[in-house]
KEDREN-895509 format. One record per residue (C-alpha): residue in one letter; x, y, z. Coordinates in steps of 0.1 Angstrom, whole numbers, padded with zeros to 4 digits, always signed. Layout:
// residues N
AXYZ/...
***
This chain:
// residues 419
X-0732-0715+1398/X-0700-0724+1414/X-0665-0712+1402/X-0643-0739+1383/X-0613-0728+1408/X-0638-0741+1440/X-0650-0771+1422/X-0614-0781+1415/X-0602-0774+1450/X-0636-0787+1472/X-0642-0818+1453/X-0652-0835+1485/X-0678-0808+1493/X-0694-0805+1461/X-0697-0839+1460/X-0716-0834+1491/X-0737-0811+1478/X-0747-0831+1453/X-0757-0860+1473/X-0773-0837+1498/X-0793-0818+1473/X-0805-0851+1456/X-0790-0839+1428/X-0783-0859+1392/X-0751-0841+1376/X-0718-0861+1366/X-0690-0844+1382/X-0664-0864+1371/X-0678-0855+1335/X-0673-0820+1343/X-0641-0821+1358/X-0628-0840+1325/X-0639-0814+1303/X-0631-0791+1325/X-0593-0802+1320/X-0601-0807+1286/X-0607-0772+1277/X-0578-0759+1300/X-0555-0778+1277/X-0572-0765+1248/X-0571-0734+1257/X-0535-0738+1267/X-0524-0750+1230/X-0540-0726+1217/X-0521-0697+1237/X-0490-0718+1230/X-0498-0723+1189/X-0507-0681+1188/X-0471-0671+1207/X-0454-0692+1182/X-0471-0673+1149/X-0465-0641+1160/X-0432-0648+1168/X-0428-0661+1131/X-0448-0631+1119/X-0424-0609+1140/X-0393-0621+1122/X-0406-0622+1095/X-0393-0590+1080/X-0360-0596+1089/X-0360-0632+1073/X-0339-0642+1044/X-0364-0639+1013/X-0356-0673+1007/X-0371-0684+1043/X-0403-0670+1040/X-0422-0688+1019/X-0416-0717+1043/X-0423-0691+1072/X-0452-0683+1058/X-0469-0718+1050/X-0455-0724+1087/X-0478-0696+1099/X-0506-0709+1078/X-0503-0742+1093/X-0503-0730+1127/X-0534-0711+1121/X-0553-0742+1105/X-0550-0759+1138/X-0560-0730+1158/X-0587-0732+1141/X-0593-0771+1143/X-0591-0767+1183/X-0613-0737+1187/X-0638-0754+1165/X-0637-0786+1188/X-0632-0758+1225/X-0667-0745+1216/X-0688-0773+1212/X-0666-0784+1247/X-0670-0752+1265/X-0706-0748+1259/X-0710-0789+1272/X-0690-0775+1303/X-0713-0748+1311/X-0742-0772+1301/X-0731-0792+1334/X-0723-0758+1355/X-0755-0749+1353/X-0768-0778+1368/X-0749-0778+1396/X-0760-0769+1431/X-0749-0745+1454/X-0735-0754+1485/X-0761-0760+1513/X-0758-0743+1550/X-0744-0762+1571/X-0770-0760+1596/X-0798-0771+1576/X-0818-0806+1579/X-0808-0835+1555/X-0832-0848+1534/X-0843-0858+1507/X-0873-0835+1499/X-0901-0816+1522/X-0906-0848+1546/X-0875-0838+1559/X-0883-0800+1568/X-0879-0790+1607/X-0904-0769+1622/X-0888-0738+1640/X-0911-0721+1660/X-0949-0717+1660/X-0965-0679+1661/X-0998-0670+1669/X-1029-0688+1684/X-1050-0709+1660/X-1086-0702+1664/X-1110-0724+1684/X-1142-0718+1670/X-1178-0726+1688/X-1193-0731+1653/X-1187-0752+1624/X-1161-0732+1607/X-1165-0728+1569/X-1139-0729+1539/X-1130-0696+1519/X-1148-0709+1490/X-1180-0711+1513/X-1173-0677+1526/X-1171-0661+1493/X-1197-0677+1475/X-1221-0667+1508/X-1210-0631+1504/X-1212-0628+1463/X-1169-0619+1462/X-1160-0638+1435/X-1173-0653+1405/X-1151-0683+1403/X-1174-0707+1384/X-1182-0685+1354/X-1144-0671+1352/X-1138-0711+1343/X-1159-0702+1311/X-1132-0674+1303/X-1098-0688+1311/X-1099-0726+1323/X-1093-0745+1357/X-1073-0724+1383/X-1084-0691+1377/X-1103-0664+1399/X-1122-0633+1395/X-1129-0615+1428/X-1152-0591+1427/X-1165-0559+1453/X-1153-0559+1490/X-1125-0589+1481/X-1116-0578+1453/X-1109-0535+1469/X-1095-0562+1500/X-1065-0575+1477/X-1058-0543+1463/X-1057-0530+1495/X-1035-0552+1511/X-1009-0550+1488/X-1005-0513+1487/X-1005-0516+1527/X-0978-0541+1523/X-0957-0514+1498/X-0958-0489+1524/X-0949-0512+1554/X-0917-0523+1531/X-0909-0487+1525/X-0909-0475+1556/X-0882-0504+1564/X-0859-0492+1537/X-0872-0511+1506/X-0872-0494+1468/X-0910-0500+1456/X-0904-0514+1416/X-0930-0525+1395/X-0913-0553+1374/X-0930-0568+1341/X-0937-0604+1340/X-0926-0610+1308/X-0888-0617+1305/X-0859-0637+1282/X-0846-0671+1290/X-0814-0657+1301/X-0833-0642+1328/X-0849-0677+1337/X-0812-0690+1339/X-0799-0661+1361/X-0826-0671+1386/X-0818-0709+1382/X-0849-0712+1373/X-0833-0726+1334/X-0824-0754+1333/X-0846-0777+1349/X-0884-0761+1352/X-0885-0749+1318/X-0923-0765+1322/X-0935-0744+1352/X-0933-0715+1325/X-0959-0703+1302/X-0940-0695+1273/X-0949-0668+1243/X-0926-0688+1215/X-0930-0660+1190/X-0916-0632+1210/X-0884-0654+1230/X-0901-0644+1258/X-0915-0661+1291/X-0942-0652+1320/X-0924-0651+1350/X-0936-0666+1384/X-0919-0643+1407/X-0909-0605+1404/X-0869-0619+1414/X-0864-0628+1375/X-0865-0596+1364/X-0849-0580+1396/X-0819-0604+1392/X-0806-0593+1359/X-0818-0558+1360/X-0782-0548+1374/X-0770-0577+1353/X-0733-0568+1338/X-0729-0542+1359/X-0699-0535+1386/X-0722-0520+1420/X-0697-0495+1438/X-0693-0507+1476/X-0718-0474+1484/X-0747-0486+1464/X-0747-0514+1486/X-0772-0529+1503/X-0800-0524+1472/X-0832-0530+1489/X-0857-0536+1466/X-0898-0544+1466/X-0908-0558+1437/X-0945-0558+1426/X-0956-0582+1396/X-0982-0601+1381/X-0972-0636+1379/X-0977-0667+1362/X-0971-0706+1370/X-0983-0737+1347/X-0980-0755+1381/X-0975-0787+1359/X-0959-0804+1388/X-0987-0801+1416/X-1006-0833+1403/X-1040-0823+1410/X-1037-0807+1445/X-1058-0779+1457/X-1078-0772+1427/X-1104-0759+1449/X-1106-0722+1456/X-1075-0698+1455/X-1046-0719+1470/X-1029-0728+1439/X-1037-0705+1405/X-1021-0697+1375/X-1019-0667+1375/X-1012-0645+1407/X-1001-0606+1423/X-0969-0607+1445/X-0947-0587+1462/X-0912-0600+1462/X-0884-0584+1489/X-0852-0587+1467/X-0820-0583+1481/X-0781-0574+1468/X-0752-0572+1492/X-0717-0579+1499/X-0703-0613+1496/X-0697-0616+1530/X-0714-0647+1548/X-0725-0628+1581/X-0739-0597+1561/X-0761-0620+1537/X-0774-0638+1572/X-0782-0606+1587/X-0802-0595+1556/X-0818-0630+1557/X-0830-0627+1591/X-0842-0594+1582/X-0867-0602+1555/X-0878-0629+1579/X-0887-0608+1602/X-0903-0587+1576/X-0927-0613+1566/X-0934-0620+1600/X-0942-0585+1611/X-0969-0586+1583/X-0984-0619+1590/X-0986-0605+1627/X-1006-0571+1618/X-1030-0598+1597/X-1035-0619+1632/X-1027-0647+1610/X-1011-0679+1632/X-0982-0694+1612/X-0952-0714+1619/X-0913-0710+1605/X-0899-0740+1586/X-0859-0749+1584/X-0863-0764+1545/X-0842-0795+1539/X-0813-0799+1519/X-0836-0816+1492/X-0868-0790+1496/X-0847-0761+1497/X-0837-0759+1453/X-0811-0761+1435/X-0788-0729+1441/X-0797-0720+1481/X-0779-0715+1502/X-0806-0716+1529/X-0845-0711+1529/X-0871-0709+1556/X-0905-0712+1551/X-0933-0697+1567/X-0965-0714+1566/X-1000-0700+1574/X-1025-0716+1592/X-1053-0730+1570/X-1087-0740+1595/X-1104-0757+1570/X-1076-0780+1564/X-1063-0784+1601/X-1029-0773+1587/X-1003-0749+1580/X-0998-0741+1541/X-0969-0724+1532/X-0971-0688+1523/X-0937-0669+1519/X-0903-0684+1512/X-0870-0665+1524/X-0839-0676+1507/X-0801-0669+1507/X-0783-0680+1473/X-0749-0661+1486/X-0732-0657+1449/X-0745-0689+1432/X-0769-0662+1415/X-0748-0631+1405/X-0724-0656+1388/X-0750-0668+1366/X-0760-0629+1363/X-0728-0612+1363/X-0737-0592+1393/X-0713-0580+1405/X-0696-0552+1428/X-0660-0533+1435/X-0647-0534+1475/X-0627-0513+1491/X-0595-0530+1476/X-0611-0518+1446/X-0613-0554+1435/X-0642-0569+1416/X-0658-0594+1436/X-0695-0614+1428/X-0726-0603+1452/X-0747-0621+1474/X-0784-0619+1465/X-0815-0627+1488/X-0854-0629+1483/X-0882-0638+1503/X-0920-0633+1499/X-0937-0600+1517/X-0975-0607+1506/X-0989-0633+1476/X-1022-0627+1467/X-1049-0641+1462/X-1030-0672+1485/X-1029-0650+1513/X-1062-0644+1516/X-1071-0681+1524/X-1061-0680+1558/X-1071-0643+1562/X-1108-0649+1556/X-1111-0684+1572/X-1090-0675+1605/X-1113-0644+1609/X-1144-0658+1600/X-1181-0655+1622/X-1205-0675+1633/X-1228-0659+1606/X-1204-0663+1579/X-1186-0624+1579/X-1153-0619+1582/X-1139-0596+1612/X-1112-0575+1598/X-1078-0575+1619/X-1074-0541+1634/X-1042-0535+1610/X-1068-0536+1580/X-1097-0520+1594/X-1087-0481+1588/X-1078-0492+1548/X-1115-0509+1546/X-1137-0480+1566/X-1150-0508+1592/X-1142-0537+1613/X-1158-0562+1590/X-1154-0575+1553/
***
């Protein structure tokens, strides 16, 4: 969310934002009501000065006066009334549009309208030249009995998986190996609940707009989240952070659920794109200061990278477009992870600034040295999703004879260099 004050006074960059982000929002419209309610609320302060200064002299009024005082005063609070009746319905229209408004882009970043227009930053790792016909990680598990993902169909529908023995002790593995690399580097291990309120969904940014990515539980008001940020968000939410609490570093680890309503059919084979999923979310709150909200970006960049490193896992980093990136980043970089079966990189982890878009929908929010109250910047990016990551973790390390050699990071947590 952008402040009313910056909207007013950066029309022309806003308006670029808009265009840049492919967004459909009427600005105009919210600039009239904008001015709308300002006057309202202007009258209003005007209308209330006046009654209490007819209530203040009232006492001292001659008793013939204040009858006529008095149905004054009466008068004057009817039309409060009338324009507070009309400033709700005009407020809430304002905020409406607010919400729908996108945060202001990095100036750095590609142009574009959607993914197409993504820009490929660097390339890590070598990909694998194989002397055999390399096999898919459906082929690999069904050869080595890890999953049973035809009968879990049977049980919950399309897009579901039910690992079971060396794969199934491998995810579990890998994510508490990914907690302790994250806390040696500072992070706060929280286990966050997937269920949550809409107002947490709107905090994200997540509300309005994907409303049917969720999984909803009508009954209770509540929601399944698809990432461990929703809950991480507004956990501080209404609070003032003292400048000393500052960074919080947290490491969020959650169950999570997507409809995926939008993917159209893509990837229903294997574990690429489920329904429901484990992740572990690095989650960042800061100052609102530009350069320390880069330097915590590059930093769980690098974070990500470290791990995909220690998994020998080739990937590339991605400079998302203005039109991939989302509605309230700032900036995002993806890092993809090469897939052999497919002859292509598939993204993995996204790291993403939102600088205060966030904590204004939140009301995060912390006190400087000035001792003045200032919105934070907040920060997120991927550390391990499972079972996505272990696409290109089985098929880059696959055999000839269809095992999987364990990278060397993996092998002590495992008892052995193979799967």
């Amino acid at each position: 969310m952008l402040s009313l004050a910056f909207i007013r006074e950066n029309r022309g960059v806003v308006d670029k934002a808009i265009a840049d982000k492919n967004v459909a929002v009427d600005l105009d419209a919210l600039l009239a009501l904008d001015a709308e309610v300002r006057e309202a609320k202007t009258k209003v302060d005007r209308l209330r000065a006046e009654r209490n200064a007819i209530s203040d002299s009232f006492k001292s009024a001659d008793p013939a006066e204040r009858p006529a005082l008095g149905a004054k005063a009466k008068a004057i609070g009817a039309e409060i009334a009338e324009i507070e009746g009309g400033l709700s319905e005009k407020s809430d229209a304002l905020n409406a549009l607010l919400l729908r408004l996108p945060g202001i882009p990095w100036e750095g970043a590609p142009v574009g309208p959607d993914e197409n227009s993504n820009i490929v930053v660097r390339q890590e790792g070598r990909v694998p030249q194989f002397d055999f016909e390399p096999r898919d990680h459906v082929a690999l598990i069904e050869m080595n009995d890890w999953a049973d993902l035809g009968r879990i169909t049977q049980v919950s529908g399309s897009r579901q998986y039910c690992l079971k023995g060396r794969l199934a002790l491998l995810e579990q593995a890998l994510m508490f190996w990914a907690q302790q690399r994250l806390s040696a580097e500072g992070f706060t291990m929280m286990t966050v609940p997937a269920l949550a309120r809409p107002s947490a969904f709107v905090a994200t940014g997540h509300f309005p707009g994907h409303e049917e990515e969720a999984y909803e539980i009508p009954k209770d008001e509540l929601y399944l989240a698809g990432t461990g940020e929703i809950a991480l968000t507004s956990l501080h939410s209404g609070e003032i952070l003292e400048a000393q609490q500052l960074p919080i570093l947290y490491a969020g680890y959650s169950p999570c659920f997507r409809r995926e309503a939008g993917s159209a059919g893509r990837d229903v084979r294997g574990l690429l794109r489920v329904h429901q999923f484990y992740k572990l979310e690095q989650y960042v709150i800061c100052e609102d200061d530009p350069e320390v909200s880069a330097g915590w970006h590059a930093k769980l960049l690098a974070n990500a990278e470290m791990l995909l490193n220690d998994l020998e896992i080739p990937y590339q980093v991605i400079e998302a477009s203005t039109g991939d990136m989302g509605l309230g980043k700032y900036r995002m970089n993806d890092i993809e992870s090469w897939v052999p079966s497919l002859n292509k990189y598939r993204e993995t982890h996204s790291c993403s600034t939102l600088h205060d878009w966030q904590a204004r929908r939140a009301n995060l929010r912390w006190r400087d040295g000035e001792r003045k109250v200032r919105f934070v910047h907040t920060l997120n990016n991927t550390a391990l999703a499972s079972p996505r990551i272990l696409v290109p973790l089985l098929e880059n390390h696959q055999t000839a004879d269809g095992r999987v050699r364990l990278p060397k990071a993996l092998q002590p947590l495992m008892g052995g260099e193979f799967l």
